[in-house]
PQR file of N, CA, C, O and H, with PARSE charges and radii, in Angstrom:
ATOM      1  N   UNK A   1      20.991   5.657  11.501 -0.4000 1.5000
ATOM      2  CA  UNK A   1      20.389   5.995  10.226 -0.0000 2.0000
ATOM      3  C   UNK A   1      19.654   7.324  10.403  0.5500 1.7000
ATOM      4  O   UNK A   1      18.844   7.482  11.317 -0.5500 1.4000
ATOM      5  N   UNK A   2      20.005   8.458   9.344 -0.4000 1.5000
ATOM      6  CA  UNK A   2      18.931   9.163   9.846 -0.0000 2.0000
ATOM      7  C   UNK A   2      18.140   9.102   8.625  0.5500 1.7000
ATOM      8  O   UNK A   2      18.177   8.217   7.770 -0.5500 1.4000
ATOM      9  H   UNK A   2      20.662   8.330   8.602  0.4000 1.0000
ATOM     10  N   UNK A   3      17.188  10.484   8.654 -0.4000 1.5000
ATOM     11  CA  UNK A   3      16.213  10.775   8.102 -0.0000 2.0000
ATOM     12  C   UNK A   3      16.104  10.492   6.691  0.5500 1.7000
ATOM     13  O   UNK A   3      15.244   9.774   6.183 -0.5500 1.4000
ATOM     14  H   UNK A   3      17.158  11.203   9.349  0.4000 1.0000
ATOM     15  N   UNK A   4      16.815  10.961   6.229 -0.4000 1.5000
ATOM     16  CA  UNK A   4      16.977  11.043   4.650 -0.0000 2.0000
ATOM     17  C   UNK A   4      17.231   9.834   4.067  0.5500 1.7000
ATOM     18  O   UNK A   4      16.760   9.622   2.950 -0.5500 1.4000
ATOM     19  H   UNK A   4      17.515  11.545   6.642  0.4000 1.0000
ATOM     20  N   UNK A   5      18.196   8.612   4.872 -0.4000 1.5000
ATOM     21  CA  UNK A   5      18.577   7.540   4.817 -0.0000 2.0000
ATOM     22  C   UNK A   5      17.322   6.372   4.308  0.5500 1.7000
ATOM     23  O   UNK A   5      17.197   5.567   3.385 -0.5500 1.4000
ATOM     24  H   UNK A   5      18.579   8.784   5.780  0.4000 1.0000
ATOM     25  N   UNK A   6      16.240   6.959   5.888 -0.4000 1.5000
ATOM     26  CA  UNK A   6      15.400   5.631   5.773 -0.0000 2.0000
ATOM     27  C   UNK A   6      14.524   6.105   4.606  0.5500 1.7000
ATOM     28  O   UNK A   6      14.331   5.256   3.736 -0.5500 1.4000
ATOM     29  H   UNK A   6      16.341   7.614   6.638  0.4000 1.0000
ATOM     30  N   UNK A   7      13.727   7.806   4.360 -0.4000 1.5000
ATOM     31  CA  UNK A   7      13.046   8.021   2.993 -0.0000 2.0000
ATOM     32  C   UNK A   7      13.582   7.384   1.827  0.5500 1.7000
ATOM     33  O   UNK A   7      12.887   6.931   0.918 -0.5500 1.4000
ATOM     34  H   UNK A   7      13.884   8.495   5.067  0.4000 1.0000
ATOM     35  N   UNK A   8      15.031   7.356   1.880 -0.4000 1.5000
ATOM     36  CA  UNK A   8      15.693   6.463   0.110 -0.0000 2.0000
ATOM     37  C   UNK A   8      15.725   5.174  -0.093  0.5500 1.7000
ATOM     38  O   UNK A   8      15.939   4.582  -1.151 -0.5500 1.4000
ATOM     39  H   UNK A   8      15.596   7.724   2.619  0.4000 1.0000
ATOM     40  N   UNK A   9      15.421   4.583   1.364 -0.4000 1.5000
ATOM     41  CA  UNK A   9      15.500   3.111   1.612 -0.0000 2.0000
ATOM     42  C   UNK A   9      13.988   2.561   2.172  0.5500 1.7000
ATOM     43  O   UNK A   9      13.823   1.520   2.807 -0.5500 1.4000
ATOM     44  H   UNK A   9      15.247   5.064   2.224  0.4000 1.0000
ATOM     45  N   UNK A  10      13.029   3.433   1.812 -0.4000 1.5000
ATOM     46  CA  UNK A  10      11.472   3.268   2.334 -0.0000 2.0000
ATOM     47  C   UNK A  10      11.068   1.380   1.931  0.5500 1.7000
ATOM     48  O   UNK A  10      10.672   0.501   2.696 -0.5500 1.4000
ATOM     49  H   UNK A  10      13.163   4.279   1.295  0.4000 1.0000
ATOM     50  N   UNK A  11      11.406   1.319   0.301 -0.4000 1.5000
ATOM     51  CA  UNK A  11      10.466   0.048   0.156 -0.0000 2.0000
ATOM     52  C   UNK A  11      11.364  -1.028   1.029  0.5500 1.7000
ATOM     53  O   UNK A  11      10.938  -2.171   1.194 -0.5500 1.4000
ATOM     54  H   UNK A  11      11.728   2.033  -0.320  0.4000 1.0000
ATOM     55  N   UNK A  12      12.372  -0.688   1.467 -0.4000 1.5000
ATOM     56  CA  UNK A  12      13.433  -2.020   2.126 -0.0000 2.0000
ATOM     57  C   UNK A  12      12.677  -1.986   3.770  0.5500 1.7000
ATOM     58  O   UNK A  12      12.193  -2.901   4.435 -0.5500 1.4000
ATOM     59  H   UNK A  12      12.718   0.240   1.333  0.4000 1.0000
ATOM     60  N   UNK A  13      12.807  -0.720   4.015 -0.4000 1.5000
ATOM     61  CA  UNK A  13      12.286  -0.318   5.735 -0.0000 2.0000
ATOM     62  C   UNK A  13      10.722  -0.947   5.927  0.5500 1.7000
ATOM     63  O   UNK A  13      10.325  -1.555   6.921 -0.5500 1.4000
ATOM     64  H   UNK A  13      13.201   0.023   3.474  0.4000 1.0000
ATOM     65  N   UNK A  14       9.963  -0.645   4.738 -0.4000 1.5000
ATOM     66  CA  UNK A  14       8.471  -1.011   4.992 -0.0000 2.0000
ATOM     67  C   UNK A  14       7.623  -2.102   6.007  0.5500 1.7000
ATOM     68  O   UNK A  14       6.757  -2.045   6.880 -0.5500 1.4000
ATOM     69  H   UNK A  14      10.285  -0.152   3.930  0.4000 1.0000
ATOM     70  N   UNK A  15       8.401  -3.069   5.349 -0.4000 1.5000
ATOM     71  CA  UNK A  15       8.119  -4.360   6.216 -0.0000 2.0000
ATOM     72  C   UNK A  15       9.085  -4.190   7.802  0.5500 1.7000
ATOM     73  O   UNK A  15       8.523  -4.660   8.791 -0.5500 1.4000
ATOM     74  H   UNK A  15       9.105  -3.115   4.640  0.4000 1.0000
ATOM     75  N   UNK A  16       9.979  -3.775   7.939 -0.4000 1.5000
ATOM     76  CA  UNK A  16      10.422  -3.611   9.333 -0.0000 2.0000
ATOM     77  C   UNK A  16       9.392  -2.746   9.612  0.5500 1.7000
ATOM     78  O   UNK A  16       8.609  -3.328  10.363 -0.5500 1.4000
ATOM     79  H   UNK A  16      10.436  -3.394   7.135  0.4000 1.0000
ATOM     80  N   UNK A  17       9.031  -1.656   9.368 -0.4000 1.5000
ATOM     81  CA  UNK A  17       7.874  -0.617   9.986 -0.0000 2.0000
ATOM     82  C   UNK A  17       6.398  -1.715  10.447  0.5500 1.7000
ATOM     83  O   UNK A  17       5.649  -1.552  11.410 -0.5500 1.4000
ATOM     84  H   UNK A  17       9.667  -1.184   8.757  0.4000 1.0000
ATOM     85  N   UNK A  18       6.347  -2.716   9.487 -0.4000 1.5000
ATOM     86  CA  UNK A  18       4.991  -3.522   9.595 -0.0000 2.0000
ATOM     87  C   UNK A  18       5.022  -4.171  11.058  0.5500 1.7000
ATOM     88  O   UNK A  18       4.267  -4.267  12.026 -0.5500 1.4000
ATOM     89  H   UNK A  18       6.955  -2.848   8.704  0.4000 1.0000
ATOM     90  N   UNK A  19       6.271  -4.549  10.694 -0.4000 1.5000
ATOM     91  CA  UNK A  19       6.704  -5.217  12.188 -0.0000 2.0000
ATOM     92  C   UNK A  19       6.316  -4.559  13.425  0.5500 1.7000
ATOM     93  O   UNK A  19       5.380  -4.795  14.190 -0.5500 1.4000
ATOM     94  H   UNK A  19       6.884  -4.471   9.908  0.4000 1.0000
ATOM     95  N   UNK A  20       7.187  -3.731  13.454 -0.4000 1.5000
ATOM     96  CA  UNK A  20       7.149  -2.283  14.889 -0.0000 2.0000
ATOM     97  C   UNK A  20       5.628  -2.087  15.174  0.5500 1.7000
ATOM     98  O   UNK A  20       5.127  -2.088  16.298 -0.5500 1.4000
ATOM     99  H   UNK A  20       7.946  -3.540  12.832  0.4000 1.0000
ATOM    100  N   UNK A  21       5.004  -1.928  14.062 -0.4000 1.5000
ATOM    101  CA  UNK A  21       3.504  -1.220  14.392 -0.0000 2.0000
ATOM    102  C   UNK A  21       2.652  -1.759  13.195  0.5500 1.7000
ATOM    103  O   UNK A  21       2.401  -1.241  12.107 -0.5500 1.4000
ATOM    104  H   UNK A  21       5.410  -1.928  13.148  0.4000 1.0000
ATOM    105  N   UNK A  22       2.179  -3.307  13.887 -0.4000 1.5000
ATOM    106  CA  UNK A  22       1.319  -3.906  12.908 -0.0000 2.0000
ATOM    107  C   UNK A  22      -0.275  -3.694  12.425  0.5500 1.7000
ATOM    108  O   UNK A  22      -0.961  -4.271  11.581 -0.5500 1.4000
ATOM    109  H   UNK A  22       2.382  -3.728  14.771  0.4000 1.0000
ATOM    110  N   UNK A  23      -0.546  -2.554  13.393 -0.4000 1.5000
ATOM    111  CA  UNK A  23      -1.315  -2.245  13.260 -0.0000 2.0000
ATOM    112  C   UNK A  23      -1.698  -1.218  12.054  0.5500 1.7000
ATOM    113  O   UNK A  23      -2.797  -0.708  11.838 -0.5500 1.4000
ATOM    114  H   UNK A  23       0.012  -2.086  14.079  0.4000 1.0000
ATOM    115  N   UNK A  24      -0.457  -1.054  11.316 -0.4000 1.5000
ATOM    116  CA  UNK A  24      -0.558  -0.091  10.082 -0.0000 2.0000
ATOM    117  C   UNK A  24      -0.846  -1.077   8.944  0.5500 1.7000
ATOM    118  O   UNK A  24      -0.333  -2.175   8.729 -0.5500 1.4000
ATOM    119  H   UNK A  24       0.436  -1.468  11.492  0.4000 1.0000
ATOM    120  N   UNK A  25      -1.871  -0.361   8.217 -0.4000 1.5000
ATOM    121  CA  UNK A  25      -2.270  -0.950   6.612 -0.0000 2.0000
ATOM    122  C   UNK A  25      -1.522  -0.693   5.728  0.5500 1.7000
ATOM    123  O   UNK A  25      -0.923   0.383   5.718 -0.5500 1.4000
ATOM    124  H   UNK A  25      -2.288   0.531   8.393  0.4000 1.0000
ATOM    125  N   UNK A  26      -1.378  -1.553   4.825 -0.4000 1.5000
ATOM    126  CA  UNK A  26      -0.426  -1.103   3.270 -0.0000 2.0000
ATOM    127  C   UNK A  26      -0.726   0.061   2.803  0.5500 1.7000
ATOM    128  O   UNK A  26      -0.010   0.854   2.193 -0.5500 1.4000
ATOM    129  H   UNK A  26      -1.864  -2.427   4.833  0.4000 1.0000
ATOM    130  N   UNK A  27      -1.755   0.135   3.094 -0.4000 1.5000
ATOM    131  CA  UNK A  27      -2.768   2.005   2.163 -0.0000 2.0000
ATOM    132  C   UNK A  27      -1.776   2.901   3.359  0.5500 1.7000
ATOM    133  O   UNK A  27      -0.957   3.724   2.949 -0.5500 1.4000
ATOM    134  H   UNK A  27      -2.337  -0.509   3.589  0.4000 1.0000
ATOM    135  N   UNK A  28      -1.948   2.645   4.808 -0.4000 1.5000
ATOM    136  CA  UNK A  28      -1.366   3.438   5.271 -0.0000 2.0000
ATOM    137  C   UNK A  28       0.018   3.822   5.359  0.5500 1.7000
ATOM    138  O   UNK A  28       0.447   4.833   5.915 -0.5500 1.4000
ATOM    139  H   UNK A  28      -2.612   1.976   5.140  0.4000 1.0000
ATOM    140  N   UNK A  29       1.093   2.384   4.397 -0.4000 1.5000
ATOM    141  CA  UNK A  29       2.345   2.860   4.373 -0.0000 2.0000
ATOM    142  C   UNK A  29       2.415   3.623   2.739  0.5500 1.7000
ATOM    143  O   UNK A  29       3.363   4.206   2.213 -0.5500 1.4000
ATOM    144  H   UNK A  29       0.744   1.562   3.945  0.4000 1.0000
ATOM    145  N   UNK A  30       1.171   3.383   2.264 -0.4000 1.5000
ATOM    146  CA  UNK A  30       1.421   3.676   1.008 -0.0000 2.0000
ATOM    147  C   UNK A  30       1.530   4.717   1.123  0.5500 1.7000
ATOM    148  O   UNK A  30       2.600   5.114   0.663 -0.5500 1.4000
ATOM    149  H   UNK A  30       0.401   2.909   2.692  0.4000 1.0000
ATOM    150  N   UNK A  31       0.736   5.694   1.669 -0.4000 1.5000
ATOM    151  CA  UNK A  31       0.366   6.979   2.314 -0.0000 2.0000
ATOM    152  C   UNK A  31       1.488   7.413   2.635  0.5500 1.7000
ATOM    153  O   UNK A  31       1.858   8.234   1.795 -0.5500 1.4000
ATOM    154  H   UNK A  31      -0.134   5.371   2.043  0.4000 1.0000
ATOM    155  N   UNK A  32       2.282   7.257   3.507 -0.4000 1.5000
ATOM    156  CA  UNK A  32       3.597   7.538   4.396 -0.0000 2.0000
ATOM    157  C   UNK A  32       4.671   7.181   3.149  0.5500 1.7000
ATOM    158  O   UNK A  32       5.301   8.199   2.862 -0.5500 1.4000
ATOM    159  H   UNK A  32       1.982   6.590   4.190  0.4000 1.0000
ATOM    160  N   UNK A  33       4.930   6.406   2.599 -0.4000 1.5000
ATOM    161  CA  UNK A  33       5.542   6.701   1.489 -0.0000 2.0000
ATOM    162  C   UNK A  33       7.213   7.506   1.788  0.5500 1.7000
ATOM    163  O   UNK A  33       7.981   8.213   1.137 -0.5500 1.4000
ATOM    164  H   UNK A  33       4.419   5.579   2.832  0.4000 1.0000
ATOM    165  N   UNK A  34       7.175   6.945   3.050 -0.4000 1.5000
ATOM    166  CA  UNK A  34       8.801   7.312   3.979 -0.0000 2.0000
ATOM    167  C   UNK A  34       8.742   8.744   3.935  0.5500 1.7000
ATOM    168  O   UNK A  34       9.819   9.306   3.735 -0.5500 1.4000
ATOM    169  H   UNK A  34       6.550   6.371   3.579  0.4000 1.0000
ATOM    170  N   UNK A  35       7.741   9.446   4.074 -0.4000 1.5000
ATOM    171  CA  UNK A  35       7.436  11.118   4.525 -0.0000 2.0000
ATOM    172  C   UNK A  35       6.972  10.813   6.102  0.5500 1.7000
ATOM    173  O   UNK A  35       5.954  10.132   6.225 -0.5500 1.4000
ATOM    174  H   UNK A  35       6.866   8.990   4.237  0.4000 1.0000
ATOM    175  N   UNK A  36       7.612  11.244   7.256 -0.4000 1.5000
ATOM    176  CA  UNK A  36       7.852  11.361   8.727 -0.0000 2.0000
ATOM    177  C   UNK A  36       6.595  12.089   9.163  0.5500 1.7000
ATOM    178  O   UNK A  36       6.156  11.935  10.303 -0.5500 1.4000
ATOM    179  H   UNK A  36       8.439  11.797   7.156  0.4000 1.0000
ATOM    180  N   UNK A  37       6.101  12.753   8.416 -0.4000 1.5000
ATOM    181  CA  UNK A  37       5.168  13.504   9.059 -0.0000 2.0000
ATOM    182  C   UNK A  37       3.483  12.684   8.981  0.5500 1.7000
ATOM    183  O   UNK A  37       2.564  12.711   9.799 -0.5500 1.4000
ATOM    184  H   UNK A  37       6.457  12.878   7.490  0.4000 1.0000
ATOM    185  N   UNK A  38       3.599  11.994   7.630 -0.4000 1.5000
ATOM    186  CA  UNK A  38       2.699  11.276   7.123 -0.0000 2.0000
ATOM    187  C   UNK A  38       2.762   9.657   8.034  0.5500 1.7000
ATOM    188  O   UNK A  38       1.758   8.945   8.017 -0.5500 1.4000
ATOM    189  H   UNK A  38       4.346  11.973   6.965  0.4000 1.0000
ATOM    190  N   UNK A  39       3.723   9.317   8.607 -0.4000 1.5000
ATOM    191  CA  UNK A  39       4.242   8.330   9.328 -0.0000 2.0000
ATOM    192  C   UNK A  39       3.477   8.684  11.406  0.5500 1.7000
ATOM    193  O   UNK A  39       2.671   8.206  12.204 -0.5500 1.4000
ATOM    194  H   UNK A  39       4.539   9.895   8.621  0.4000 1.0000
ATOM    195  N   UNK A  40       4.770  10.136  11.249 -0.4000 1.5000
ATOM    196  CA  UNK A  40       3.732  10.116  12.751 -0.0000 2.0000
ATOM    197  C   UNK A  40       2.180  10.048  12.868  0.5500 1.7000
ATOM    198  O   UNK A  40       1.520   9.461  13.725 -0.5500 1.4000
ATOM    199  H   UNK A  40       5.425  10.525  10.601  0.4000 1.0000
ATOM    200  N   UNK A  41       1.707  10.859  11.701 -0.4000 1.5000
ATOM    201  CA  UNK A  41       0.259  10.854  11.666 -0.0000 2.0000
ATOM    202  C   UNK A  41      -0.685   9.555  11.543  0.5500 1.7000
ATOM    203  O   UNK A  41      -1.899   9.479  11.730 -0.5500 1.4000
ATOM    204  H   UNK A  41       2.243  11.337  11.005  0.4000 1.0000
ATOM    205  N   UNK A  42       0.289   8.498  11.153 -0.4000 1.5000
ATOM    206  CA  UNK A  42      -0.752   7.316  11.032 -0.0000 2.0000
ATOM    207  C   UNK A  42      -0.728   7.202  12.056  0.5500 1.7000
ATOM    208  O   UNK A  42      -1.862   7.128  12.529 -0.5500 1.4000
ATOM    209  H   UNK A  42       1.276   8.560  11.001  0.4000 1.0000
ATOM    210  N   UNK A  43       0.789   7.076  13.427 -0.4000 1.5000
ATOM    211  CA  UNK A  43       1.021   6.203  14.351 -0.0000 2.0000
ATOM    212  C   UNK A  43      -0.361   7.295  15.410  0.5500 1.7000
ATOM    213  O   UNK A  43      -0.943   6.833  16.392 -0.5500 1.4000
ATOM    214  H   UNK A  43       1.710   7.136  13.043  0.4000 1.0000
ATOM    215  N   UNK A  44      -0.504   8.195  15.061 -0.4000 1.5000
ATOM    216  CA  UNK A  44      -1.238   8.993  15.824 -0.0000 2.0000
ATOM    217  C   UNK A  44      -2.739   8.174  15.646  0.5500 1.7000
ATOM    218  O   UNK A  44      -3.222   7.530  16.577 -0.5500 1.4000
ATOM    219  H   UNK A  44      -0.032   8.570  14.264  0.4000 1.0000
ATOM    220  N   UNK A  45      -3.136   8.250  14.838 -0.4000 1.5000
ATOM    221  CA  UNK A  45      -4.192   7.595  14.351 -0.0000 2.0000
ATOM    222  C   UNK A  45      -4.437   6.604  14.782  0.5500 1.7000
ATOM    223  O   UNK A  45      -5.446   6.449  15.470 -0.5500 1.4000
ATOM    224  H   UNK A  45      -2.743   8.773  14.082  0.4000 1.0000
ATOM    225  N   UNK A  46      -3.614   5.650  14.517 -0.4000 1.5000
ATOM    226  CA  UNK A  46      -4.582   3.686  14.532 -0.0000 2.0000
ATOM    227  C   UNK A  46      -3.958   3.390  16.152  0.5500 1.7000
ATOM    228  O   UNK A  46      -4.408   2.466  16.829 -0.5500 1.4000
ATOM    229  H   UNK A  46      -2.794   5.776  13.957  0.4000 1.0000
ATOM    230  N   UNK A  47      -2.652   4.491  16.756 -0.4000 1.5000
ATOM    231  CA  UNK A  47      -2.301   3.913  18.046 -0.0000 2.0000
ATOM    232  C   UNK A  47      -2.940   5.040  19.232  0.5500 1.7000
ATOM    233  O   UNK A  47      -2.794   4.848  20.439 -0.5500 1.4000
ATOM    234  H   UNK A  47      -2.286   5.242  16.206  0.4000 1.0000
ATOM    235  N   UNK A  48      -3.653   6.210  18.670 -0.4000 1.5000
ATOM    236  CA  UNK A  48      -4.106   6.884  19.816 -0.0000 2.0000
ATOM    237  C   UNK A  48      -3.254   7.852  20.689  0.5500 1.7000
ATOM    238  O   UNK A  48      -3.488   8.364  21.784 -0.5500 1.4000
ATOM    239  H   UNK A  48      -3.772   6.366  17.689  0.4000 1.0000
ATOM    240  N   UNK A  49      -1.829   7.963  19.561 -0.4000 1.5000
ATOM    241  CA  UNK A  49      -0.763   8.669  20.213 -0.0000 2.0000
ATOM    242  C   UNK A  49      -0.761   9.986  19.959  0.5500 1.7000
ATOM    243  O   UNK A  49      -0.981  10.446  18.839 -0.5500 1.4000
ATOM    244  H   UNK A  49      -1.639   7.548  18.672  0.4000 1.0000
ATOM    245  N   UNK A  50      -0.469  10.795  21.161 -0.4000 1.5000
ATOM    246  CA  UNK A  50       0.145  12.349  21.052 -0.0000 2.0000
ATOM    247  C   UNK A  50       0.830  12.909  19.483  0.5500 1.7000
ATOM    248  O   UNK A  50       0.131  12.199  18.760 -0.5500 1.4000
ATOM    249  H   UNK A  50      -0.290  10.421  22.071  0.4000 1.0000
ATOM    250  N   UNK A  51       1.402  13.417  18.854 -0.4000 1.5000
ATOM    251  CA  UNK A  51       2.067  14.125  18.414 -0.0000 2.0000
ATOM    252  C   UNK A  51       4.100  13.911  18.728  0.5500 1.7000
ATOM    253  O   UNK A  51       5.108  13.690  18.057 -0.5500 1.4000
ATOM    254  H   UNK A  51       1.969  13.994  19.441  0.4000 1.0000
ATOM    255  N   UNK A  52       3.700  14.170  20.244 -0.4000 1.5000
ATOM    256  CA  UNK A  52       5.098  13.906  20.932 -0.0000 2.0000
ATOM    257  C   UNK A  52       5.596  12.732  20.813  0.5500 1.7000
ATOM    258  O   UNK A  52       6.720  12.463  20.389 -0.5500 1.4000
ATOM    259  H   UNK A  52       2.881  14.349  20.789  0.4000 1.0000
ATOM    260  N   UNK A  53       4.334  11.593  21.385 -0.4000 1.5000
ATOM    261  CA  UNK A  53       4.701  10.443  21.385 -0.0000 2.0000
ATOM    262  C   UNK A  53       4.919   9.712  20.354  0.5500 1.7000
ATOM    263  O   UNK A  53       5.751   8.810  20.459 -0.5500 1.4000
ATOM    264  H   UNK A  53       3.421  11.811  21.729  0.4000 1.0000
ATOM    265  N   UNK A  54       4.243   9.913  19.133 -0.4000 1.5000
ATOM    266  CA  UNK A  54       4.759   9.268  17.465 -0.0000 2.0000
ATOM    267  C   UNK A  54       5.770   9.825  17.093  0.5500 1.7000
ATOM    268  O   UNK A  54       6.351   9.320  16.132 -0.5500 1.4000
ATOM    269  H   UNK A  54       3.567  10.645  19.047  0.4000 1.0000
ATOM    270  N   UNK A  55       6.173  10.703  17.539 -0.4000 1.5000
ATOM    271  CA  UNK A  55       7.367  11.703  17.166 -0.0000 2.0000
ATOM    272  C   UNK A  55       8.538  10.721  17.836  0.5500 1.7000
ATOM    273  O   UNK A  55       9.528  10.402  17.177 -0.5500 1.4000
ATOM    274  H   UNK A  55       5.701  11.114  18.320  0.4000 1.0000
ATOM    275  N   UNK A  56       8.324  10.262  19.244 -0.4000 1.5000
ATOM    276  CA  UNK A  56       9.317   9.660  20.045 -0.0000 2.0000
ATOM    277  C   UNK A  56       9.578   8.357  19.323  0.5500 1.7000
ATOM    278  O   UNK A  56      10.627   7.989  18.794 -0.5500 1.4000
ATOM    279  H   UNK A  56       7.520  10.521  19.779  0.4000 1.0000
ATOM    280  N   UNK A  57       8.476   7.764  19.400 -0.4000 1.5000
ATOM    281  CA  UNK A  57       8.511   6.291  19.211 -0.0000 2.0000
ATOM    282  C   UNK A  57       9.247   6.032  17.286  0.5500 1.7000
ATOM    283  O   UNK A  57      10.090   5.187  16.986 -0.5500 1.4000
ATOM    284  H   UNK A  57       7.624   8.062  19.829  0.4000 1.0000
ATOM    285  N   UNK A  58       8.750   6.790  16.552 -0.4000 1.5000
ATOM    286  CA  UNK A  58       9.397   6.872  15.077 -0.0000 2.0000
ATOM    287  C   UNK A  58      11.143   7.200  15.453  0.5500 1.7000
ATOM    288  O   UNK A  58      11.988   6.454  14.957 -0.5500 1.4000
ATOM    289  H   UNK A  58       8.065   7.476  16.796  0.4000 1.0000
ATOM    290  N   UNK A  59      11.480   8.123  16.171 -0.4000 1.5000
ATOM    291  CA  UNK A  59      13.027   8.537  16.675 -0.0000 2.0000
ATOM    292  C   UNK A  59      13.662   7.234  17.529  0.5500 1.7000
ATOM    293  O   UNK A  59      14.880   7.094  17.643 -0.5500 1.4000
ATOM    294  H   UNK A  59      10.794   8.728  16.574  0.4000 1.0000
ATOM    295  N   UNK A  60      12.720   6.326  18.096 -0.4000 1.5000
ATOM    296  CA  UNK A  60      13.316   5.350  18.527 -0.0000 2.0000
ATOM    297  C   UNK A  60      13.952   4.271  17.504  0.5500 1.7000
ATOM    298  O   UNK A  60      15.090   3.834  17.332 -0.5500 1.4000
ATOM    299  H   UNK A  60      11.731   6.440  18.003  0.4000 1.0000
ATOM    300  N   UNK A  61      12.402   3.992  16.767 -0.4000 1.5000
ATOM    301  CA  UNK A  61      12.802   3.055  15.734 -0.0000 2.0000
ATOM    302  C   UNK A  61      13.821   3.322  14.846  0.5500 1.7000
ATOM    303  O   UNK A  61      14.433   2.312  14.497 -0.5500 1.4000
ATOM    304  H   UNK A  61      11.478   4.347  16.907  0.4000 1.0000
ATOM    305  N   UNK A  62      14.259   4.535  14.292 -0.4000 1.5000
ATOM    306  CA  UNK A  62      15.654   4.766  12.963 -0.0000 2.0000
ATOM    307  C   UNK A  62      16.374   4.919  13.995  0.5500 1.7000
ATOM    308  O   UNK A  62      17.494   4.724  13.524 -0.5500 1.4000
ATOM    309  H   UNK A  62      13.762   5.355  14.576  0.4000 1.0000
ATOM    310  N   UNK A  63      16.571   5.215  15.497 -0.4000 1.5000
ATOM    311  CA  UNK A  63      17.389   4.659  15.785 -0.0000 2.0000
ATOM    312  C   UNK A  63      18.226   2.788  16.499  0.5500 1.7000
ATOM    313  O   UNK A  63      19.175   2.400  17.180 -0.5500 1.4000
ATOM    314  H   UNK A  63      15.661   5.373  15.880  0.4000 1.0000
ATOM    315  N   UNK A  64      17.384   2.390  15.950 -0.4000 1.5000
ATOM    316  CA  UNK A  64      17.818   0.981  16.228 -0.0000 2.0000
ATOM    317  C   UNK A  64      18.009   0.603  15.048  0.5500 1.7000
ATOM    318  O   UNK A  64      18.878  -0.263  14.956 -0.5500 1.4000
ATOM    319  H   UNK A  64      16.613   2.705  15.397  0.4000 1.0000
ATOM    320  N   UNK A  65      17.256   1.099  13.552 -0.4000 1.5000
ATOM    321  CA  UNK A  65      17.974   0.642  12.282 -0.0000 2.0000
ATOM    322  C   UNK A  65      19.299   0.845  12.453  0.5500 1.7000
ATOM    323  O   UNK A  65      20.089   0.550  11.556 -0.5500 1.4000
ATOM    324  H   UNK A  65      16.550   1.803  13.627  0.4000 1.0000
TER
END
């Protein structure tokens, strides 16, 4: 799946994202709103990750969708 895929398919992906990283709030997917940049930035946030590393770990997850 790439990019563009999971933004058109956000409200279906949401709850898989809840899954992966439960540590995200509804405000915070509301926020992300299937924009990648708004996505790494939470995972940066509530998980304490690099830049690189939300970058990695988001590239992992669409790729296992």
């Amino acid at each position: 799946m790439n990019w563009d895929q999971f933004e058109g398919k956000w409200k279906e992906i949401k709850g898989r994202v809840r899954e992966e990283w439960g540590d995200l709030t509804e405000d915070d997917l509301a926020e992300a709103e299937g924009n990648r940049e708004q996505l790494e930035g939470k995972l940066q946030q509530r998980y304490g990750k690099s830049k690189e590393e939300a970058r990695k770990a988001v590239n992992e997850f669409i790729d296992k969708l």
